[in-house]
PQR file with spaces between the fields and no chain letter, atoms N, CA, C, O and H, PARSE charges and radii, in Angstrom:
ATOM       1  N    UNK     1     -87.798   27.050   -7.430 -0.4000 1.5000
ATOM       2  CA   UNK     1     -86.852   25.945   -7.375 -0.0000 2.0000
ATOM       3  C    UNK     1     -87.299   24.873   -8.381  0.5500 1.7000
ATOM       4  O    UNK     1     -88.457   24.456   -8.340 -0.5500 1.4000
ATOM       5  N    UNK     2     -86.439   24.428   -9.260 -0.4000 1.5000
ATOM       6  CA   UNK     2     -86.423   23.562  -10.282 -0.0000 2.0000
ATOM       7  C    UNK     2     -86.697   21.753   -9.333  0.5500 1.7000
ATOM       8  O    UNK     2     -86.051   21.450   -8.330 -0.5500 1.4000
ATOM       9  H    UNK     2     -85.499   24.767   -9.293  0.4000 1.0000
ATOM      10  N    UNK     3     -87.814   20.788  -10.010 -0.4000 1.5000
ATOM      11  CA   UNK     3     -87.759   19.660   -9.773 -0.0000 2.0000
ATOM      12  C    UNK     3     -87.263   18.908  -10.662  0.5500 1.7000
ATOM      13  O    UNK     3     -87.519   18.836  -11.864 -0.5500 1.4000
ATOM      14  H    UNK     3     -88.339   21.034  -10.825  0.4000 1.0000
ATOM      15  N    UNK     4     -86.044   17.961   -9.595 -0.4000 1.5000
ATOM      16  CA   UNK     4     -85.198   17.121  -10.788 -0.0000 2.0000
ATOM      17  C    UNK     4     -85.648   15.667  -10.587  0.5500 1.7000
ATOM      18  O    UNK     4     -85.473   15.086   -9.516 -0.5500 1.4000
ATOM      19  H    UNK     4     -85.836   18.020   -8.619  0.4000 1.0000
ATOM      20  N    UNK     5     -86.315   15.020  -11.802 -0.4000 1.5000
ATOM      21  CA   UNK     5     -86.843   13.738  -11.560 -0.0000 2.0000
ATOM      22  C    UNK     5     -86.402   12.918  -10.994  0.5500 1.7000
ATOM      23  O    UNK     5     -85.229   12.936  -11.367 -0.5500 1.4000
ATOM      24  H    UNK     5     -86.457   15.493  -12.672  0.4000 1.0000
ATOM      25  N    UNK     6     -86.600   11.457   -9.686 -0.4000 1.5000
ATOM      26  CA   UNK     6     -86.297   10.844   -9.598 -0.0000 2.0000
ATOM      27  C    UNK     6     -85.751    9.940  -10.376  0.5500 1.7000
ATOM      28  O    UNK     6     -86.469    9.755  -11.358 -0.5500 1.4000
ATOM      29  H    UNK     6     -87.553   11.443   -9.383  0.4000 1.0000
ATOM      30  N    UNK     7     -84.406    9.023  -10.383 -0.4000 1.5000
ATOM      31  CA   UNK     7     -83.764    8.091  -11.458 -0.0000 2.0000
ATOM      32  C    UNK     7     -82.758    7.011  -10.413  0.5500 1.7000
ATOM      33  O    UNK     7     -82.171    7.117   -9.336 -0.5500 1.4000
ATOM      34  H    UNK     7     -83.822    9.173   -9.585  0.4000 1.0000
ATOM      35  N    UNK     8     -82.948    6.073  -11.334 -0.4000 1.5000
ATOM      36  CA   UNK     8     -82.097    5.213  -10.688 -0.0000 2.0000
ATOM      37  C    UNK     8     -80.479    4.618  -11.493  0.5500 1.7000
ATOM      38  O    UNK     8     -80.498    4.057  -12.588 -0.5500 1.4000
ATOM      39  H    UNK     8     -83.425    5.987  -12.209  0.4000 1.0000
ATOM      40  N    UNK     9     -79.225    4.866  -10.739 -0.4000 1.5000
ATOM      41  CA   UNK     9     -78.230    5.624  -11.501 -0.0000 2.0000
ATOM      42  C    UNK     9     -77.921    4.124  -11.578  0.5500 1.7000
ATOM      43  O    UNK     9     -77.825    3.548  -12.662 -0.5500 1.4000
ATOM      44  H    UNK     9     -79.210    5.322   -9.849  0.4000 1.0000
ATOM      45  N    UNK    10     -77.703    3.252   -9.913 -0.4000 1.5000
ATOM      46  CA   UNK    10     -77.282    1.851  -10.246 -0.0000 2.0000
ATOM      47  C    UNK    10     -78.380    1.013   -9.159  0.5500 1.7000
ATOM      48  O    UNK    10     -79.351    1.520   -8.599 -0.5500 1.4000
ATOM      49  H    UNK    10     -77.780    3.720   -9.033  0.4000 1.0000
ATOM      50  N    UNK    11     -77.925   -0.361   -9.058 -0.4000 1.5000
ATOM      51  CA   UNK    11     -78.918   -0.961   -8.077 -0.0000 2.0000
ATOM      52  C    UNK    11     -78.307   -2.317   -8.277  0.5500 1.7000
ATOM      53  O    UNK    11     -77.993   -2.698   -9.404 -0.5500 1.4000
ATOM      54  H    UNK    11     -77.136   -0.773   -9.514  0.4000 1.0000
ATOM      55  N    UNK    12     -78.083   -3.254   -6.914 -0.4000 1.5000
ATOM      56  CA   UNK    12     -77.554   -4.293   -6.982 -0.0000 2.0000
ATOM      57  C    UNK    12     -77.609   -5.056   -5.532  0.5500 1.7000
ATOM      58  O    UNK    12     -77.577   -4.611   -4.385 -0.5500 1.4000
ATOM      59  H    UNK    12     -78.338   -2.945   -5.998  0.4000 1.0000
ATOM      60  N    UNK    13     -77.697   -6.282   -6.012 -0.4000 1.5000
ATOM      61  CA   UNK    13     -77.738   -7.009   -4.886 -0.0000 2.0000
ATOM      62  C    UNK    13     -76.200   -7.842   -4.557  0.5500 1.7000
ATOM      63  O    UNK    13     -75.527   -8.205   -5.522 -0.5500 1.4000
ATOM      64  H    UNK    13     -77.722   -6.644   -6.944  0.4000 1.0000
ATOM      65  N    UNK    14     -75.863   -8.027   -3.568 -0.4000 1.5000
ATOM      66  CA   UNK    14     -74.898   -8.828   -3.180 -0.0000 2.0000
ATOM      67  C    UNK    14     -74.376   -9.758   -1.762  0.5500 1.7000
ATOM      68  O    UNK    14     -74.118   -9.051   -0.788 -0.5500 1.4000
ATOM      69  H    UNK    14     -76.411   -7.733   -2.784  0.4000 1.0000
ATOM      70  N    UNK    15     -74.218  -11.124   -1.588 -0.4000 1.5000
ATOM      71  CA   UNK    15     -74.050  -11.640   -0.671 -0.0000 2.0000
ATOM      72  C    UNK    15     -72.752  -11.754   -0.474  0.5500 1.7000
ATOM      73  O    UNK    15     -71.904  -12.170   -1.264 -0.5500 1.4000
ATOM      74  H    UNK    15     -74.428  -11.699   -2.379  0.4000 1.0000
ATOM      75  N    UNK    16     -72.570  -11.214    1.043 -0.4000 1.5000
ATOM      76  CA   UNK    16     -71.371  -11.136    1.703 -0.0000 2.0000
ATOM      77  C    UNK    16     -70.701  -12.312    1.736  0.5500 1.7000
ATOM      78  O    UNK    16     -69.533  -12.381    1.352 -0.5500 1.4000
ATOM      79  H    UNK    16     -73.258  -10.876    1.685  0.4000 1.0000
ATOM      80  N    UNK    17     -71.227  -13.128    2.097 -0.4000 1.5000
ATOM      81  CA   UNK    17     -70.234  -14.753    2.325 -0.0000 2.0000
ATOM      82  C    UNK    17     -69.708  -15.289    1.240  0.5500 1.7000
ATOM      83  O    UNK    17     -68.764  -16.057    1.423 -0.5500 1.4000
ATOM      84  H    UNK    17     -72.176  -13.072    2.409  0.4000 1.0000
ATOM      85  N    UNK    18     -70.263  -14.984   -0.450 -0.4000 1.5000
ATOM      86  CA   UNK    18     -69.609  -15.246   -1.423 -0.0000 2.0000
ATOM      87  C    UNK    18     -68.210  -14.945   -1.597  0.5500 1.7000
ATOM      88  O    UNK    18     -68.013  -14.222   -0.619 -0.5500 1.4000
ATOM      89  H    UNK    18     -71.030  -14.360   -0.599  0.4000 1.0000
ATOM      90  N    UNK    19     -66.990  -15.039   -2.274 -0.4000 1.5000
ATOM      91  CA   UNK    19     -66.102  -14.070   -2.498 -0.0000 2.0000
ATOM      92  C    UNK    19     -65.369  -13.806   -1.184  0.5500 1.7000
ATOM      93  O    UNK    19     -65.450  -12.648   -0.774 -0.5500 1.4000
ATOM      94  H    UNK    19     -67.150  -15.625   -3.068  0.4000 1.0000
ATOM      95  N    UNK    20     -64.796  -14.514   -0.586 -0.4000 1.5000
ATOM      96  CA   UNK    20     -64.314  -14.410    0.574 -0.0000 2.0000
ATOM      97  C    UNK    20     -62.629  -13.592    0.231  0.5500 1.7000
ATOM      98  O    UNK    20     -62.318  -12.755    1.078 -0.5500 1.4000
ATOM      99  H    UNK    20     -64.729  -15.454   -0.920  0.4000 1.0000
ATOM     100  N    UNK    21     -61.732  -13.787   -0.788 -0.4000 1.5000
ATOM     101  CA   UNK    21     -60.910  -13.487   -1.049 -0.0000 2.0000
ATOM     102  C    UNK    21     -60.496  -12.214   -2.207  0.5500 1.7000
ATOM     103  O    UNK    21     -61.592  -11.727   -2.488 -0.5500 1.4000
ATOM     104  H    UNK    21     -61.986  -14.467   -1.476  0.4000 1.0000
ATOM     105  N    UNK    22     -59.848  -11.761   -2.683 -0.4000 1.5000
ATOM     106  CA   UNK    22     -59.563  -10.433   -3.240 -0.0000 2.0000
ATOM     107  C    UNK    22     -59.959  -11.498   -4.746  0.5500 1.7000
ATOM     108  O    UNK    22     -61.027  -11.309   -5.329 -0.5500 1.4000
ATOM     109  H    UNK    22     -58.959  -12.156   -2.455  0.4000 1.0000
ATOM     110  N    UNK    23     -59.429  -12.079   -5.008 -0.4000 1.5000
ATOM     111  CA   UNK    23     -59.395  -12.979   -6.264 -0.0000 2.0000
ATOM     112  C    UNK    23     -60.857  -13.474   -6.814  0.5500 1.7000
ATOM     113  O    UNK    23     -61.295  -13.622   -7.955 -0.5500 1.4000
ATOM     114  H    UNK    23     -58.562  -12.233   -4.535  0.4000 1.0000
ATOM     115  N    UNK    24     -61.466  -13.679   -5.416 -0.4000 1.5000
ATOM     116  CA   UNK    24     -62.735  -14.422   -5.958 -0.0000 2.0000
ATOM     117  C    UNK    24     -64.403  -12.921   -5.592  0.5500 1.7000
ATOM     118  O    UNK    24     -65.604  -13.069   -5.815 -0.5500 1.4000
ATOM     119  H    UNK    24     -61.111  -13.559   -4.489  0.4000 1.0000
ATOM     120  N    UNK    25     -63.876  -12.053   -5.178 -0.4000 1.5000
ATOM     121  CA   UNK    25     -64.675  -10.780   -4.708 -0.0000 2.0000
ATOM     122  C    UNK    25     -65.805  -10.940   -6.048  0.5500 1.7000
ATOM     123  O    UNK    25     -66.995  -11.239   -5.956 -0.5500 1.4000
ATOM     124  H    UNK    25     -62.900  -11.933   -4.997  0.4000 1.0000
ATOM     125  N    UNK    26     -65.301  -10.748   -6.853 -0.4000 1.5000
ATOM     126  CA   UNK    26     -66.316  -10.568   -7.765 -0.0000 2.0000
ATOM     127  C    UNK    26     -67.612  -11.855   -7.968  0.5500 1.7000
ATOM     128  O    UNK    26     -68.356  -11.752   -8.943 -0.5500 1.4000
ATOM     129  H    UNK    26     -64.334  -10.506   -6.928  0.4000 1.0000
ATOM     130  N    UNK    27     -67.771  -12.876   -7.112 -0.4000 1.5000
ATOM     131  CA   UNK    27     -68.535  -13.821   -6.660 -0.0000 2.0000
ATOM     132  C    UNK    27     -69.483  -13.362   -5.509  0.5500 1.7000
ATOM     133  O    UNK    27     -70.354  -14.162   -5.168 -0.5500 1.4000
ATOM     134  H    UNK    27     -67.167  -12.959   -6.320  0.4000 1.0000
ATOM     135  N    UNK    28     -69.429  -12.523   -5.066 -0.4000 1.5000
ATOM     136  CA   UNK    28     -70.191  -11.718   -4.271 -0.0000 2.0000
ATOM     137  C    UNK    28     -71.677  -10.438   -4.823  0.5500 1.7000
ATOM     138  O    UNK    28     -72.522   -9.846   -4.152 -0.5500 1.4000
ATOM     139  H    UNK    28     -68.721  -11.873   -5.342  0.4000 1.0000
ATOM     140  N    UNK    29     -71.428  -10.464   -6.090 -0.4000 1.5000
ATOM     141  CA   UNK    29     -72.529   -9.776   -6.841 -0.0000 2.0000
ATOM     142  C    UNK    29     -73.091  -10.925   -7.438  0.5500 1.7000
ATOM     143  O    UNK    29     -72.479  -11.789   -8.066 -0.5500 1.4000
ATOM     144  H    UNK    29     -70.741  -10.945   -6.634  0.4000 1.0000
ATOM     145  N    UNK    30     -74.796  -10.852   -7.099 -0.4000 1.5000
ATOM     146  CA   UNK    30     -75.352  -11.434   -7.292 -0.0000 2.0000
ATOM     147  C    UNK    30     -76.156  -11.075   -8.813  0.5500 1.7000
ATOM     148  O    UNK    30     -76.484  -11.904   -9.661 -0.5500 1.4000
ATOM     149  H    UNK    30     -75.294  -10.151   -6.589  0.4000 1.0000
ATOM     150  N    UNK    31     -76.386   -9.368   -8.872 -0.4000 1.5000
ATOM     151  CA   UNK    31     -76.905   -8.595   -9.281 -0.0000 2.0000
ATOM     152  C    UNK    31     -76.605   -7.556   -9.721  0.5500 1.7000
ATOM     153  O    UNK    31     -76.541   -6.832   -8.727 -0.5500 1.4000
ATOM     154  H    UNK    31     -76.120   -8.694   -8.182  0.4000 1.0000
ATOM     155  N    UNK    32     -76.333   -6.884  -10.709 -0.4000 1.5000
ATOM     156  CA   UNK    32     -75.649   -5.304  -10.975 -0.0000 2.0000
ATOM     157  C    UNK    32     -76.851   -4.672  -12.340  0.5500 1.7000
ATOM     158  O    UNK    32     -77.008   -5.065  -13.496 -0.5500 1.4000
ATOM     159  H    UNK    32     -76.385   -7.471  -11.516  0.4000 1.0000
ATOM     160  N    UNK    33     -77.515   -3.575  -11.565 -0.4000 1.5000
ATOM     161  CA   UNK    33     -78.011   -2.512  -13.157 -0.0000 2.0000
ATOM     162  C    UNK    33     -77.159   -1.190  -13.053  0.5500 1.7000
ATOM     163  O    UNK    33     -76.911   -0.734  -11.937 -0.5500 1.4000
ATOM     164  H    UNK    33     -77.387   -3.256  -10.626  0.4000 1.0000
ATOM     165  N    UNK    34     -76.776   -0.663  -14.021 -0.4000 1.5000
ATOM     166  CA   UNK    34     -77.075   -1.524  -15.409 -0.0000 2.0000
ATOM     167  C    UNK    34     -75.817   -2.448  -15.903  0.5500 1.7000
ATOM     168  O    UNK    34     -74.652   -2.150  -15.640 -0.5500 1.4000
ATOM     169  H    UNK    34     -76.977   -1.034  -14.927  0.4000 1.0000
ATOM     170  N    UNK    35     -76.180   -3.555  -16.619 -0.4000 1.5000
ATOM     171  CA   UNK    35     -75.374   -4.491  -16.766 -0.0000 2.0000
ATOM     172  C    UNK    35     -74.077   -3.893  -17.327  0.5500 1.7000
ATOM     173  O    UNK    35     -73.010   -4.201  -16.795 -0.5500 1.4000
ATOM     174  H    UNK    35     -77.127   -3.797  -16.832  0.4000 1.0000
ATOM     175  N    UNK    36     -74.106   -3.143  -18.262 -0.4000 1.5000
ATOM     176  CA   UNK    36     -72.655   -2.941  -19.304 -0.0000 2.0000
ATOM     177  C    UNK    36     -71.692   -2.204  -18.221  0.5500 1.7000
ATOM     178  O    UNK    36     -70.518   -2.076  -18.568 -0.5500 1.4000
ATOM     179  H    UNK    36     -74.973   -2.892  -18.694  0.4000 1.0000
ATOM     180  N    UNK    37     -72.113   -1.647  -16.793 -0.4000 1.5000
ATOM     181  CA   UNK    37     -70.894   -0.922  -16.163 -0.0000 2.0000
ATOM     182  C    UNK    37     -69.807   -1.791  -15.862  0.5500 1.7000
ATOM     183  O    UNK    37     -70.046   -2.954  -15.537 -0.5500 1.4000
ATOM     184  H    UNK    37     -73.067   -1.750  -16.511  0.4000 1.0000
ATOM     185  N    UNK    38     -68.435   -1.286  -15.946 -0.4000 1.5000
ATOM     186  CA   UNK    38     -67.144   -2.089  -15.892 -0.0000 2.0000
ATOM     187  C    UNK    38     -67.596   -2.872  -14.198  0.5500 1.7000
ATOM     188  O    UNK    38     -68.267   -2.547  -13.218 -0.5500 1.4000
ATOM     189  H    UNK    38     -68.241   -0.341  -16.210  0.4000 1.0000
ATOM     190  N    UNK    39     -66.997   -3.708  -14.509 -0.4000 1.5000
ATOM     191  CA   UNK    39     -66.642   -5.036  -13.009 -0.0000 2.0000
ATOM     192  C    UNK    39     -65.835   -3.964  -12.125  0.5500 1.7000
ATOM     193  O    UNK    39     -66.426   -3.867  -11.049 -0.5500 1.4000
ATOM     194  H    UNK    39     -66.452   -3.971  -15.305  0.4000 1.0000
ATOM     195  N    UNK    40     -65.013   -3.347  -12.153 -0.4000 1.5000
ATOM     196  CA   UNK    40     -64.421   -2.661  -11.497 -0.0000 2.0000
ATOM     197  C    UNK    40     -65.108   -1.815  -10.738  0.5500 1.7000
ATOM     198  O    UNK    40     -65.081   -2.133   -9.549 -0.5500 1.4000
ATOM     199  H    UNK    40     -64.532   -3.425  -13.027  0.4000 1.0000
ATOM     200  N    UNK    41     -65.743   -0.810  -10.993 -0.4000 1.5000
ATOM     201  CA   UNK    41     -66.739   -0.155  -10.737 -0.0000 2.0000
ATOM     202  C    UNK    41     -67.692   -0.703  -10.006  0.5500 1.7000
ATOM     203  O    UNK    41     -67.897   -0.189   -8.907 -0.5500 1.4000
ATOM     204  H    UNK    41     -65.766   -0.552  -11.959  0.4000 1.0000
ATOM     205  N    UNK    42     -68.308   -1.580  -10.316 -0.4000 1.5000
ATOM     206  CA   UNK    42     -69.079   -2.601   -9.767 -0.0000 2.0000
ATOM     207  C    UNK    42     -69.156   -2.959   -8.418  0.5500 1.7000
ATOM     208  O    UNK    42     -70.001   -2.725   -7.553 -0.5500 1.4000
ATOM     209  H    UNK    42     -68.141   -1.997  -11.210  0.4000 1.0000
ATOM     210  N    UNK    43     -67.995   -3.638   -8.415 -0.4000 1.5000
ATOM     211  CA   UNK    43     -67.096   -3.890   -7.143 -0.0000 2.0000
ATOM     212  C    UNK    43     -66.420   -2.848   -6.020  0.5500 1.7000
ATOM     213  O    UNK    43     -66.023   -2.928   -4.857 -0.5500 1.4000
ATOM     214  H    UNK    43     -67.309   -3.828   -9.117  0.4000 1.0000
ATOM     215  N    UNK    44     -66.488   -2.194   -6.682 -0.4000 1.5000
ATOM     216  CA   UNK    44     -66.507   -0.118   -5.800 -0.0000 2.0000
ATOM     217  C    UNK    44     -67.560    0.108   -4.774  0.5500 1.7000
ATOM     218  O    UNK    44     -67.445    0.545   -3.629 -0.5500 1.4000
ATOM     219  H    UNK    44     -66.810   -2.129   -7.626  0.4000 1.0000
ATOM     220  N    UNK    45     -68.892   -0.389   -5.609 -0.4000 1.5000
ATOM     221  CA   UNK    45     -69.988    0.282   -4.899 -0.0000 2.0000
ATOM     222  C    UNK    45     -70.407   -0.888   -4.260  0.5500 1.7000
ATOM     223  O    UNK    45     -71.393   -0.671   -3.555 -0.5500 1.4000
ATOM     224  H    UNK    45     -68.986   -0.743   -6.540  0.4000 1.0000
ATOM     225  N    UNK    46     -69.988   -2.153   -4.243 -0.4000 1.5000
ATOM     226  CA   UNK    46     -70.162   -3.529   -3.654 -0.0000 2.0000
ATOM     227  C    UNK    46     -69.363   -3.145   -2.329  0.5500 1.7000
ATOM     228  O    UNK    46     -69.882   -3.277   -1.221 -0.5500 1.4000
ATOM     229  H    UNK    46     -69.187   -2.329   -4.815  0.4000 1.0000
ATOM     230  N    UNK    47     -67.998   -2.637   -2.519 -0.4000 1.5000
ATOM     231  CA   UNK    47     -67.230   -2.627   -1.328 -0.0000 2.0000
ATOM     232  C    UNK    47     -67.643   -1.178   -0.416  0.5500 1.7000
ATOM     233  O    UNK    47     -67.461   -1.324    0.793 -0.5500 1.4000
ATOM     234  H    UNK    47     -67.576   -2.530   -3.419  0.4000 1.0000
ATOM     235  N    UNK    48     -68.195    0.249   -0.857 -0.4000 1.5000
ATOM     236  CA   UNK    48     -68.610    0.585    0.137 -0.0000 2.0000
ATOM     237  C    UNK    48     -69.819    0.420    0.494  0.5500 1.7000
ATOM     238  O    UNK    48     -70.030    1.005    1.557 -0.5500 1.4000
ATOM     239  H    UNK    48     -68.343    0.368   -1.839  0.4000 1.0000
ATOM     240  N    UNK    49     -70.965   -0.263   -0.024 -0.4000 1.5000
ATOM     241  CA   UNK    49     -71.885   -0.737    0.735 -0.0000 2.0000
ATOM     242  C    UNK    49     -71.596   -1.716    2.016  0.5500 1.7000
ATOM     243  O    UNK    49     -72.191   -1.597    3.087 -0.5500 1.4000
ATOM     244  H    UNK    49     -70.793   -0.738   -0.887  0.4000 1.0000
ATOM     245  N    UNK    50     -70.530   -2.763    1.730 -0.4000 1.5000
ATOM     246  CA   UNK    50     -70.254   -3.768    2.472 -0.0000 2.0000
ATOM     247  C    UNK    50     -69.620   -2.462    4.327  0.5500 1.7000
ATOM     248  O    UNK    50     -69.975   -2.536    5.504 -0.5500 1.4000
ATOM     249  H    UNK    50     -70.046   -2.860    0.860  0.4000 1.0000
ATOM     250  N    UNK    51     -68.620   -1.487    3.597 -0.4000 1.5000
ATOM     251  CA   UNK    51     -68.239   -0.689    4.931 -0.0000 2.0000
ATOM     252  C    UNK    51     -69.301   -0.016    5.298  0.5500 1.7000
ATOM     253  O    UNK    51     -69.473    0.236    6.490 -0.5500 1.4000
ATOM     254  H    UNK    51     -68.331   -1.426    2.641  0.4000 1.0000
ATOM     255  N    UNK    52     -70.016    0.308    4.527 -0.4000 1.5000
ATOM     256  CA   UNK    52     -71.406    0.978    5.738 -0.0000 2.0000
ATOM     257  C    UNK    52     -72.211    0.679    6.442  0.5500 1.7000
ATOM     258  O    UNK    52     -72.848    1.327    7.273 -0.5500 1.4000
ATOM     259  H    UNK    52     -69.876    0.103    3.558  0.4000 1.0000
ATOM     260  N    UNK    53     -72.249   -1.087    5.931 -0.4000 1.5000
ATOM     261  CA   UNK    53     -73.052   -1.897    6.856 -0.0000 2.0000
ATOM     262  C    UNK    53     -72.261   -2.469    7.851  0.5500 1.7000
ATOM     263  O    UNK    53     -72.870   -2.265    8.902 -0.5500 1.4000
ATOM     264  H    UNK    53     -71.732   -1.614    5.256  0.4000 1.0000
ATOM     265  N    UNK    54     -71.313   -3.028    8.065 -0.4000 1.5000
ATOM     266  CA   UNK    54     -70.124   -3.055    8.713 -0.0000 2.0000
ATOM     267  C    UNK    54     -69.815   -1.806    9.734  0.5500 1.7000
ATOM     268  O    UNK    54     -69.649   -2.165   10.899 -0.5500 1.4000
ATOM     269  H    UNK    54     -70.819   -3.194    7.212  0.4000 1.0000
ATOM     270  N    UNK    55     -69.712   -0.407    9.486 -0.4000 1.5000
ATOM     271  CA   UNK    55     -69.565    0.477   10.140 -0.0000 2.0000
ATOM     272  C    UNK    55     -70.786    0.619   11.006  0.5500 1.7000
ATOM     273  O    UNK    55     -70.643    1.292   12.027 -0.5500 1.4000
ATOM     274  H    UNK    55     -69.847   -0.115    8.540  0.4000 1.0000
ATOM     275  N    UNK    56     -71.823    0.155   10.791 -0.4000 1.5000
ATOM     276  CA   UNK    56     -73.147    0.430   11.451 -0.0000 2.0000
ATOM     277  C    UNK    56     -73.984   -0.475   12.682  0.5500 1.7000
ATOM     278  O    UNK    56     -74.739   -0.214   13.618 -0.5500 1.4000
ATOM     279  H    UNK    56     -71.940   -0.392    9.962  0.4000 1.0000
ATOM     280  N    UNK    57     -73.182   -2.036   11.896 -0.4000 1.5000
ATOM     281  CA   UNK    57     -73.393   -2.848   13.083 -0.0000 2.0000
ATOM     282  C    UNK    57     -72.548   -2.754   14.014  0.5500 1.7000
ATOM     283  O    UNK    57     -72.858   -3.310   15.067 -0.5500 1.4000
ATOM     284  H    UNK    57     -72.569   -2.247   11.136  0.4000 1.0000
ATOM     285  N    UNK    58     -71.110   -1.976   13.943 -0.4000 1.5000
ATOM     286  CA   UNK    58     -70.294   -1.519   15.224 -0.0000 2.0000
ATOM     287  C    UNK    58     -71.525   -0.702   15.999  0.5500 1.7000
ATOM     288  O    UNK    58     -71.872   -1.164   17.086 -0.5500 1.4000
ATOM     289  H    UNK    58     -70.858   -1.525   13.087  0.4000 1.0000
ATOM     290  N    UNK    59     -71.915   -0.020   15.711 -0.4000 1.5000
ATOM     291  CA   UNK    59     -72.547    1.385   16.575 -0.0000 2.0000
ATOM     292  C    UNK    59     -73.553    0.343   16.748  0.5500 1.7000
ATOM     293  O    UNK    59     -73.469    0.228   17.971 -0.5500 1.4000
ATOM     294  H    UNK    59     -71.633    0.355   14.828  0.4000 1.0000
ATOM     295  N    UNK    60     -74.606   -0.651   16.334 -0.4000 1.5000
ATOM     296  CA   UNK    60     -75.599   -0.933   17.170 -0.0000 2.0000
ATOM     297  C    UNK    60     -75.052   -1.885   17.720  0.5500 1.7000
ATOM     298  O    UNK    60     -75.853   -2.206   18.598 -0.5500 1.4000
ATOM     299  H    UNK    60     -74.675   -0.558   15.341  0.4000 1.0000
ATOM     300  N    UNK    61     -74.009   -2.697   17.786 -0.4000 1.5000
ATOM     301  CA   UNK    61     -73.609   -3.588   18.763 -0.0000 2.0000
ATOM     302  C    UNK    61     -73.282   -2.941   20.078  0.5500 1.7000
ATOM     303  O    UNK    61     -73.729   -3.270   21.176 -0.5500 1.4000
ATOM     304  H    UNK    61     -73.358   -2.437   17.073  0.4000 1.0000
ATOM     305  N    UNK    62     -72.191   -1.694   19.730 -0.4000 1.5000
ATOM     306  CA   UNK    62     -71.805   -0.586   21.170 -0.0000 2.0000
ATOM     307  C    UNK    62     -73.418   -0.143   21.441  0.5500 1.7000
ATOM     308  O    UNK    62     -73.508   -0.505   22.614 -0.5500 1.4000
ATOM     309  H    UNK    62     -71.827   -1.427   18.837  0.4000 1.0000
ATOM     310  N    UNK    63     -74.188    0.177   21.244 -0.4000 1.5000
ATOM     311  CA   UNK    63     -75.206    0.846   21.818 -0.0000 2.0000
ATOM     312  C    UNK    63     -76.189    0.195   22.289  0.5500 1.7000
ATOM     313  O    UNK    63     -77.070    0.720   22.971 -0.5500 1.4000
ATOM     314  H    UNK    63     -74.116    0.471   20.291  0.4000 1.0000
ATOM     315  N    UNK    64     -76.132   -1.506   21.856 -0.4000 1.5000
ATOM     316  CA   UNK    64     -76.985   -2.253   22.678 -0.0000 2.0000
ATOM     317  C    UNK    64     -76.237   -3.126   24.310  0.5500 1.7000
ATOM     318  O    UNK    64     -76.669   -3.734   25.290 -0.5500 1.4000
ATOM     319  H    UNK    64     -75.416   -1.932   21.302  0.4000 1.0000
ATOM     320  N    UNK    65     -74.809   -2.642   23.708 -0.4000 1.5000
ATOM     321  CA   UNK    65     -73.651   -3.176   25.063 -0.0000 2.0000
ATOM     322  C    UNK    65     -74.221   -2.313   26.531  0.5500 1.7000
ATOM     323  O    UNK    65     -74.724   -2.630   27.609 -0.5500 1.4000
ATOM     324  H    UNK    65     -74.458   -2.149   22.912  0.4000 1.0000
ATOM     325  N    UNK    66     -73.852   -1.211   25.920 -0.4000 1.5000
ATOM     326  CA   UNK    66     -74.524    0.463   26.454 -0.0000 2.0000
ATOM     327  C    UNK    66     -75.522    0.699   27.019  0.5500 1.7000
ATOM     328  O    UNK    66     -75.385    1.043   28.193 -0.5500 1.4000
ATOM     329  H    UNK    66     -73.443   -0.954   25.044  0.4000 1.0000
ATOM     330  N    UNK    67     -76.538    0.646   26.618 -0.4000 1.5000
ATOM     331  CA   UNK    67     -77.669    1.092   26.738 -0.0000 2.0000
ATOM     332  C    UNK    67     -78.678   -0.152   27.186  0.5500 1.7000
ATOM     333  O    UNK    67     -79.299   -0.826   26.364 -0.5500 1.4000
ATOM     334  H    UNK    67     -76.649    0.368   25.664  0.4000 1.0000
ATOM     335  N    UNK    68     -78.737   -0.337   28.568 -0.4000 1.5000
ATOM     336  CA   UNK    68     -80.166   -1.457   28.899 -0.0000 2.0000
ATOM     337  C    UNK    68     -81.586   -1.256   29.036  0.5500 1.7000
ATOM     338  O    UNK    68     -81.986   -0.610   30.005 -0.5500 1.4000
ATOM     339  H    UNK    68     -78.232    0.210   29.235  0.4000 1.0000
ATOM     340  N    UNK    69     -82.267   -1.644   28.337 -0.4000 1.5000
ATOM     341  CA   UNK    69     -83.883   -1.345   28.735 -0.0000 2.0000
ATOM     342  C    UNK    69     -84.493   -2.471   29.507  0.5500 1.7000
ATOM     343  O    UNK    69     -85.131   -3.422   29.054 -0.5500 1.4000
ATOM     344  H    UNK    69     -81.942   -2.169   27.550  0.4000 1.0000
ATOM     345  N    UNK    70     -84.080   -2.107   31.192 -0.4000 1.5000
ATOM     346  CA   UNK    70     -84.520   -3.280   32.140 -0.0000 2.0000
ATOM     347  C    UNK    70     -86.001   -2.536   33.087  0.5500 1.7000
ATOM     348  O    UNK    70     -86.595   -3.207   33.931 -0.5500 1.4000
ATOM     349  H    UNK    70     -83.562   -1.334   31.559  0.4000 1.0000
């Protein structure tokens, strides 16, 4: 089996509370590598990061509703 080097394709930071509206979204990246990728794009991987963290604090909010350690 062939080893394929580790690489880093993109990487970015972004605060949720920035950019509250469709217009101003792009105020919400704080951070994008590598720089020259289109804003569009950008904002792709801004918005499903934002649903996976979002999708995830559903399940630990239900599972701490759920589940008591008394």
């Amino acid at each position: 089996m062939d080893r394929v080097p580790a690489g880093l394709s993109s990487f970015f930071i972004y605060n949720p509370l920035y950019g509250p509206t469709d217009e101003t979204e792009h105020e919400k990246l704080l951070f994008y590598y590598p720089p020259d990728t289109p804003l569009d794009q950008k904002l792709k991987y801004v918005g499903l990061s934002e649903a996976m963290v979002n999708f995830t604090r559903y399940f630990r909010f239900f599972f701490k509703k759920k589940i008591s350690l008394k």
